[in-house]
C-alpha angles and dihedrals in degrees: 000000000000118000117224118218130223110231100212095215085077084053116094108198121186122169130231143181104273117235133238121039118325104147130245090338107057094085094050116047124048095215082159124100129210112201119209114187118169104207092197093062102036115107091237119127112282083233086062094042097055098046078044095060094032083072123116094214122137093223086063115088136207094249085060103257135123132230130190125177118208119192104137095108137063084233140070094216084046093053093039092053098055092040078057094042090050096050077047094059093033093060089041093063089048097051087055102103105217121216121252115251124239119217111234145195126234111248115244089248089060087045097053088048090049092060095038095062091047089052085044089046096039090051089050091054091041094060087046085070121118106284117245139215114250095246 
């Protein structure tokens, strides 16, 4: 399997104030960073654009382009290291070809077991039935 890399040219980063505490200095850095990655214009193969957009990930939009918002560390470069890493995973999923699945019988065994645990299921609730005077 063949990774394909991100050229960060095609990455858009813009940094914002990261949410929740964080002290005096919460108001004043944006240590937070905001990815922007248009898959459409990306130079990554049209196979892995299309399973890409197939996704049915929320940080995929409907014009095609994804955002990830990292905020986890104190530090821009910190932040702007995991969103990368993050596109990167993400594109990775998408360039794993899944098999296709066959559909199957089940085999006449599992059938047999099947039925023998209703019958054993269906004699236990019937037991649990109101309990009636010996007319």
């Amino acid at each position: 399997m063949s990774t394909w890399q991100i050229d960060e040219r095609e990455v858009e980063f813009k940094a914002i104030r990261a949410q929740g505490a964080g002290g005096q200095n919460v108001n004043k850095v944006s240590s937070a960073m905001h990815l922007r990655f248009d898959i459409a214009a990306s130079s990554l193969p049209q196979e892995i654009k299309q399973r890409l957009l197939a996704l049915g990930d929320q940080r995929i939009t409907h014009e095609g382009i994804i955002v990830i918002k990292a905020q986890q560390y104190r530090t821009q470069e910190a932040n702007r290291l995991d969103a990368l890493a993050r596109l990167q995973a993400l594109v990775d999923s998408a360039a794993v070809v899944r098999r296709t699945r066959r559909a199957t019988r089940p085999t006449w065994s599992s059938r047999q077991k099947r039925l023998e645990g209703k019958s054993l299921r269906s004699g236990v609730k019937a037991l649990r039935g109101r309990v009636r005077d010996g007319d």
